[in-house]
N, C-alpha and C positions, 0 to 999 in steps of 0.2 A: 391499678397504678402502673403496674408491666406494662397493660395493653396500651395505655395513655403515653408513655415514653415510648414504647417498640413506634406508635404512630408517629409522633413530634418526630424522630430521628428520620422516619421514613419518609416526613413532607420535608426534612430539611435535607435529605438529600435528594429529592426532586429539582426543589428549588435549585439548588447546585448545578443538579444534571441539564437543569434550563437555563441558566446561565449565557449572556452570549459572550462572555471571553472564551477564550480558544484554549482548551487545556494544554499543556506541556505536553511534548511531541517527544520529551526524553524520559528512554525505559530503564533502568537499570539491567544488566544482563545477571541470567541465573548464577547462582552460586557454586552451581556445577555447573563447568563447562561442556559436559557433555548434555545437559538440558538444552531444551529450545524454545519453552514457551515463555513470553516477555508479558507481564499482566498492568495495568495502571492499576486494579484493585485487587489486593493481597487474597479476596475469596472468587476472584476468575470471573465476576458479574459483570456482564458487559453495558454499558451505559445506557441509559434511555435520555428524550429529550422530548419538548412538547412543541408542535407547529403552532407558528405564531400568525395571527391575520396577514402581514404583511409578506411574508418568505413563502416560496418555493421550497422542493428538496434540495438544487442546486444550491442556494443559499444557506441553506440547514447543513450540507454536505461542506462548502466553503469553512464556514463557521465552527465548524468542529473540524477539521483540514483531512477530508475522506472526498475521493473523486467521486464522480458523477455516477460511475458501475459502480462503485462500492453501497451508497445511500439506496440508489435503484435495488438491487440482491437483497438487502438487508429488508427493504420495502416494499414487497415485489404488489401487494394491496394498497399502496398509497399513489393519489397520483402527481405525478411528478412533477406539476405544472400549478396545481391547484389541491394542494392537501388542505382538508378542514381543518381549519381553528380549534387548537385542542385536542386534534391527533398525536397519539404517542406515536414517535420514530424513535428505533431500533437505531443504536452506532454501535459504536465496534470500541474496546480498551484491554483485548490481549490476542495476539499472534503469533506464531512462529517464525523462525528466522528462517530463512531460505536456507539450504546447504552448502555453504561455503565458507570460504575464509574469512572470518568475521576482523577482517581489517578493511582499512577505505570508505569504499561505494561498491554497494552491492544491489544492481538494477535487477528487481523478478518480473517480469515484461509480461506471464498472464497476469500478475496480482496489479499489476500499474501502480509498484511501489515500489522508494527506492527506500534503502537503509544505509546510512550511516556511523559508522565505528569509529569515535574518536580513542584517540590515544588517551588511554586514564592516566588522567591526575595524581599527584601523590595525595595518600590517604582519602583520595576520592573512589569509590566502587567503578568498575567500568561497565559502560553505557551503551545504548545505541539509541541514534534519531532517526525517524523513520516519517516520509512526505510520500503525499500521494504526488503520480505524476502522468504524463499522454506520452505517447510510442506511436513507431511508424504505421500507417496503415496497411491492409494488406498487400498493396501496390507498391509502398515504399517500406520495404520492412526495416526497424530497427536492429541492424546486428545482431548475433552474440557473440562470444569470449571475451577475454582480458584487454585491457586498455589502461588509460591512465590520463588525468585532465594533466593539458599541454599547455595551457594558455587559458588567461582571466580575460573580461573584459569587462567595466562597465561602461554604459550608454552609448551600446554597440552598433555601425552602421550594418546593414543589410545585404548583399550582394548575390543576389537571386540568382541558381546555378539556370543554364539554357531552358533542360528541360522543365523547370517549374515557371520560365515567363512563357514556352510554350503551353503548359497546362492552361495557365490563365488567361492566356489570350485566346485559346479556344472558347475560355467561358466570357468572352467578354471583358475581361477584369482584365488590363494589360500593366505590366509591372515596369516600373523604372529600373534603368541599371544597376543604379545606390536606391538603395531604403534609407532615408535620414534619420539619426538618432532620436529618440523621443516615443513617447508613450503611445503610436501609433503605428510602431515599430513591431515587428510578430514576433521578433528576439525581445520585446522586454525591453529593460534597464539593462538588465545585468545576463552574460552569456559567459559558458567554460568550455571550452573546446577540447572532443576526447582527440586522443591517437589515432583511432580511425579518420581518417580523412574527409571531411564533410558532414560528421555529427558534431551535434553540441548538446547540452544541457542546459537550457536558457527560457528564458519568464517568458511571458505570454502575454499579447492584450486581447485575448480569446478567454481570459479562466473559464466561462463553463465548462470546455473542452477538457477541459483536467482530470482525469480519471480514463480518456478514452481512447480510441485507436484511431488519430483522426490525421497527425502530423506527418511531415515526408521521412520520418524516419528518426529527426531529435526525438530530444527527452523534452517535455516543459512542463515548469513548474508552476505552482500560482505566483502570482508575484510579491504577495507577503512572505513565503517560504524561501521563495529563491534570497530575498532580500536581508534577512536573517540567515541564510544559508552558504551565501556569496562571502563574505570573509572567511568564515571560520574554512575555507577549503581551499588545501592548498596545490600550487603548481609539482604536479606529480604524483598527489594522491591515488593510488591503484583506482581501480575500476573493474567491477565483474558484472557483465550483462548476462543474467541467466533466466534459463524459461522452463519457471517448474510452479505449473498448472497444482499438482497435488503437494504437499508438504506434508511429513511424519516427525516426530520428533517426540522428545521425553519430558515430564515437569517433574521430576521427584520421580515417584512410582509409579507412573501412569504416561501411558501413550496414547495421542492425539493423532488426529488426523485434520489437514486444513486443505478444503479441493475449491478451487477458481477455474471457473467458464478458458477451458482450453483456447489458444490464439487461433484464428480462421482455418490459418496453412496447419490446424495440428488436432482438426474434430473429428479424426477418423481415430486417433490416437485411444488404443483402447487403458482408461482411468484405472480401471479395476485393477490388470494386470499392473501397471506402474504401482496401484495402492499394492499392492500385497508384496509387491516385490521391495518395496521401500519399509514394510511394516520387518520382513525377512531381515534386512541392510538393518536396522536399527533394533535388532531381538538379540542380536550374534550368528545371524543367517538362521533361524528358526521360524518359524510360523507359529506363533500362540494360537490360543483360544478367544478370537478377539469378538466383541460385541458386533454378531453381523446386522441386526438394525440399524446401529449406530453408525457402521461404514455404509451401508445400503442407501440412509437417507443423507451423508453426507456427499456422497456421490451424486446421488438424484438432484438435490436443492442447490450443491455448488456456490453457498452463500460467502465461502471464505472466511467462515466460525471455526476455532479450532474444535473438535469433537474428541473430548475422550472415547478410545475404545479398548482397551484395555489396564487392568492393572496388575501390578507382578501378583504371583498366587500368596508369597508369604506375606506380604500385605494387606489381602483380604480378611474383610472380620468373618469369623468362623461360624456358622451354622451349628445350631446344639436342637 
């Protein structure tokens, strides 16, 4: 009778996991604030889903809202264009927060993901929303440090800066001076303009692109996120653009490690040393006894899972 129930539960949360509404994109934040890890299921099992005849991963990736790198890493045996009918994919439903100020928008430019902080509610827990999204390419890099959205816009015109109607007129592709508003517009609908001078954060009528390093340097979003995304953000919201390929951080007792494929300009950038040095920052400046398989392969794979690798020693169950 156990086995008969442990089953029913197990195909009804399939079912679930195959689902194609798009799960809630808000995390509740740990209950200590000095933790990091944000989970959608209370036991850290990261979801599964089944390819359907008619989807791609980009679709599969859309549809659960994880960019185009993310689904790819998570699947690195599937193929990207044609996965069988009935294929399990691998998604993602807990991560670490980046190191920072957990107020605003907080852009991690190798994860191509932004998050989120709204200001809690009364008698509401405080939260984070977290979207995937595309960065500058290596030619046109996207920034870092601090900023702050300046300026809303929907149903924005376009106004191609010199050097990008040059790009395009070498390939042929020659740009008008205005881009007309409308859906065939590469701003989207809806566009927010940071402090830096000449970025934005604004939708796309590219989504596959969304996960990737493709753009002259914006943020973009898919266009059902930004769409849903676009009110609740307000004129002066902070902004932190930061670029941290590895993440450390605490869940309770236990420390995690979460590493992402380094940005172009930063693969000489030796991971290890940052991991250990970050495991140091977040022990009290100590170096434990940490699971070096578990940092070994999370290094190697770069899948962007968070990895337990350690836990405090009075925590451990005891050996008799």
């Amino acid at each position: 009778m156990l086995k008969q129930l442990t089953t029913q539960i197990g195909l009804a949360s399939l079912l679930i996991m195959a689902s194609p509404v798009t799960l809630s994109l808000s995390f509740a934040l740990p209950d200590n604030p000095e933790d990091s890890l944000i989970r959608e299921f209370d036991e850290g099992t990261n979801k599964q889903t089944i390819a359907a005849d008619d989807e791609d991963l980009l679709d599969i990736a859309r549809r659960f809202d994880l960019g185009q790198n993310e689904i790819m890493r998570l699947n690195p045996q599937v193929d990207r264009w044609l996965p069988k009918a009935g294929t399990q994919i691998q998604l993602q439903s807990e991560r670490l927060l980046p190191d920072a100020r957990r107020s605003g928008l907080v852009l991690n430019l190798p994860e191509f993901r932004m998050y989120y902080f709204p200001k809690a509610e009364k008698d509401s827990p405080p939260s984070v929303l977290t979207y995937p999204m595309s960065i500058g390419r290596q030619d046109w890099e996207t920034p870092l440090g601090e900023t702050k959205i300046v300026a809303k816009q929907k149903n924005p015109t376009w106004t191609p800066p010199e050097s990008i109607k040059i790009e395009h007129a070498a390939k042929g592709d020659p740009l008008p001076d205005v881009v007309a508003a409308g859906p065939d517009n590469p701003l989207g609908l809806f566009a927010m303009r940071l402090g830096i001078p000449g970025y934005l954060i604004h939708s796309t009528n590219k989504a596959y692109g969304v996960g990737m390093q493709v753009s002259h340097g914006c943020i973009r979003m898919y266009p059902e996120d930004i769409e849903k995304f676009f009110p609740i953000i307000k004129v002066g919201t902070p902004v932190q653009i930061v670029n941290q390929a590895v993440k450390v951080g605490w869940f309770k007792d236990a420390l995690y490690i979460e590493v992402h494929p380094p940005l172009e300009t930063h693969l000489k950038d030796n991971l290890l040393d940052i991991a250990l040095d970050l495991i140091e920052q977040n022990n009290a400046g100590v170096l434990p006894v940490i699971d070096g398989e578990a940092l070994r392969n999370a290094l190697i794979e770069k899948k962007g899972l968070p990895v337990k690798i350690y836990i405090r020693p009075e925590f451990t169950t005891p050996k008799f």
